[in-house]
One Martini backbone bead per residue (centre of mass of N, CA, C, O) as a GRO file, in nm:
protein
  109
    1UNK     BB    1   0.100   0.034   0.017
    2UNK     BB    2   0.056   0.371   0.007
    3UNK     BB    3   0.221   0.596   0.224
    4UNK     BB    4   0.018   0.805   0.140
    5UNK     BB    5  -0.255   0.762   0.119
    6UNK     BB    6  -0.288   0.645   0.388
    7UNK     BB    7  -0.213   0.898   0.532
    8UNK     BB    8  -0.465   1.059   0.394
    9UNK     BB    9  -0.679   0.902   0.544
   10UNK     BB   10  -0.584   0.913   0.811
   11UNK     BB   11  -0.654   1.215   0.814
   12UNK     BB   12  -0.924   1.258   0.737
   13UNK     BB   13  -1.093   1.061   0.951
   14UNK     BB   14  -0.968   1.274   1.198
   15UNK     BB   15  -1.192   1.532   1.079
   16UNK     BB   16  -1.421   1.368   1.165
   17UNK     BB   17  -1.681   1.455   1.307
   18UNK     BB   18  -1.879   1.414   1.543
   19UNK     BB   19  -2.187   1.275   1.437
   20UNK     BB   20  -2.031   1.201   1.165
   21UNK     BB   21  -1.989   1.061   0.810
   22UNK     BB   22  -1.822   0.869   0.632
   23UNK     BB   23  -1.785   0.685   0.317
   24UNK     BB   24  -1.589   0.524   0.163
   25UNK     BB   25  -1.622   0.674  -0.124
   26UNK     BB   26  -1.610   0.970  -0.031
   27UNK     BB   27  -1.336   0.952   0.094
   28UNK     BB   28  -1.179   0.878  -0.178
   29UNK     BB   29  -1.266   1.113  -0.340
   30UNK     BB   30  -1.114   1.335  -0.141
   31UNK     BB   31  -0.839   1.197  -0.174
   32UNK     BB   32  -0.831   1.244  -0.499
   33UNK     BB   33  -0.870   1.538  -0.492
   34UNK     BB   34  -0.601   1.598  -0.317
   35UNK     BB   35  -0.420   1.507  -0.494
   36UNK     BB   36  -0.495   1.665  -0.781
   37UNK     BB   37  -0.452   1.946  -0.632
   38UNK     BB   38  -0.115   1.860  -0.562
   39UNK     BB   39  -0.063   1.760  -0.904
   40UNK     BB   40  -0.192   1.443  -0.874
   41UNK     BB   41  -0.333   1.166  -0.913
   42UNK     BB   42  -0.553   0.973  -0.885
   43UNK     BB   43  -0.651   0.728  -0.585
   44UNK     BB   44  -0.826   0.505  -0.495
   45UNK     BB   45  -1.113   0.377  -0.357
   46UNK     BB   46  -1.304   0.207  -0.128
   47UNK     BB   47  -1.126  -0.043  -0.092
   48UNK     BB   48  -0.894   0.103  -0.051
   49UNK     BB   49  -1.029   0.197   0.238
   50UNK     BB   50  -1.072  -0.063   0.375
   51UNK     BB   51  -0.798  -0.125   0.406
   52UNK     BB   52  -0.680   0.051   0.535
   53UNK     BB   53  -0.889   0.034   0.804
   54UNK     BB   54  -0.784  -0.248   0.845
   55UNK     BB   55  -0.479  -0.185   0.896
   56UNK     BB   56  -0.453   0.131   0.999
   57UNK     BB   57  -0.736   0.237   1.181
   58UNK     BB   58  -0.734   0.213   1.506
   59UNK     BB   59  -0.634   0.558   1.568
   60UNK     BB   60  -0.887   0.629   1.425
   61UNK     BB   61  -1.214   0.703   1.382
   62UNK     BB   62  -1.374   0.456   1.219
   63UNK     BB   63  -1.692   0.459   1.310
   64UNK     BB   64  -1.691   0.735   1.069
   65UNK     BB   65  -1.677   0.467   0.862
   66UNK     BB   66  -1.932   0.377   0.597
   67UNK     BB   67  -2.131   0.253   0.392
   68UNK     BB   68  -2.357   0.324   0.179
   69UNK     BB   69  -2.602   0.235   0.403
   70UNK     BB   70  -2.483   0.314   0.693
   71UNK     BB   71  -2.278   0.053   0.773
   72UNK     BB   72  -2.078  -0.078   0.959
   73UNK     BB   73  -1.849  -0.307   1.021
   74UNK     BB   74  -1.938  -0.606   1.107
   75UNK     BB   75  -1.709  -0.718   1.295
   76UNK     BB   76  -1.789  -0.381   1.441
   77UNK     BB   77  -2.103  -0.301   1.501
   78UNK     BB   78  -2.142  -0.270   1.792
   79UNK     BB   79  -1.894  -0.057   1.849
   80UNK     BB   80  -1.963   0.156   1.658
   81UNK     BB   81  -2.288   0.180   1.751
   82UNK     BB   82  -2.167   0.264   2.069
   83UNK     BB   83  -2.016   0.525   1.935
   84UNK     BB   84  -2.251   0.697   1.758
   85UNK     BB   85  -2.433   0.740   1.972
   86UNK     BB   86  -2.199   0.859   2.211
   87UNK     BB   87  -2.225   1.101   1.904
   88UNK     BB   88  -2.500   1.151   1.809
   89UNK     BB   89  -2.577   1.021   1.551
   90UNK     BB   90  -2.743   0.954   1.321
   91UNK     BB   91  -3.017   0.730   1.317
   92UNK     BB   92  -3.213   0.531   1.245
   93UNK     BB   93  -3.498   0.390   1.423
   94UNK     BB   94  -3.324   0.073   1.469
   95UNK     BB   95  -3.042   0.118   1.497
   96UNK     BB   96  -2.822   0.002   1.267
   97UNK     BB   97  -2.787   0.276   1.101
   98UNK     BB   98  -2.692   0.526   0.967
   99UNK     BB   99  -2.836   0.886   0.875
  100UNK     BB  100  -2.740   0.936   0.566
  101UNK     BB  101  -2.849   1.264   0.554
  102UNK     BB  102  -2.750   1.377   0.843
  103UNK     BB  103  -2.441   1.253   0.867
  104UNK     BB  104  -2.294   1.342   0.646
  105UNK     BB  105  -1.950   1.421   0.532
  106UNK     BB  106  -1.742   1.691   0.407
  107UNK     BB  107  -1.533   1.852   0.291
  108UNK     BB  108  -1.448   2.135   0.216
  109UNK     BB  109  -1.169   2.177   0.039
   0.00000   0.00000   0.00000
């Protein structure tokens, strides 16, 4: 994996406010804006912010990366939902997942 490419999605990571989140896709997305904007070619896709986040993202709140559905990863289902409870994170009605449409969150930049 490219050293670049993970510090940038772990620095992006650890800027998503409490309470809000980012999908694999728009994480990819901003960070690929940023490369770009950097003067260098887009890089990496929604697949590869999910590797990086099972191998290097325990130091960043991953728990504010979820995929399209607003699903966080299934084998931490239980502690990501109640690190997002306890960041008041907008949840559908049965608490199963995120309300992206309330919770969503994109950098300005």
């Amino acid at each position: 994996m490219d050293d670049d490419y993970l510090e940038a999605v772990l620095d992006l990571v650890e800027q998503i406010p409490p309470g809000r989140v980012m999908t694999y896709g728009a994480l990819a997305e901003a960070v690929a804006d940023r490369f770009v904007a950097a003067g260098g070619r887009a890089r990496g896709g929604p697949r590869q912010v999910g590797q990086v986040m099972a191998h290097a993202g325990s130091g960043v709140p991953w728990w504010r990366v979820v995929n399209a559905a607003g699903r966080p990863p299934e084998r931490h289902r239980v502690r990501a939902l109640a690190e997002l409870r306890a960041e008041g994170t907008p949840l559908v009605a049965d608490g199963s997942r995120v309300a992206l449409r309330r919770a969503g969150w994109y950098p300005d930049d």
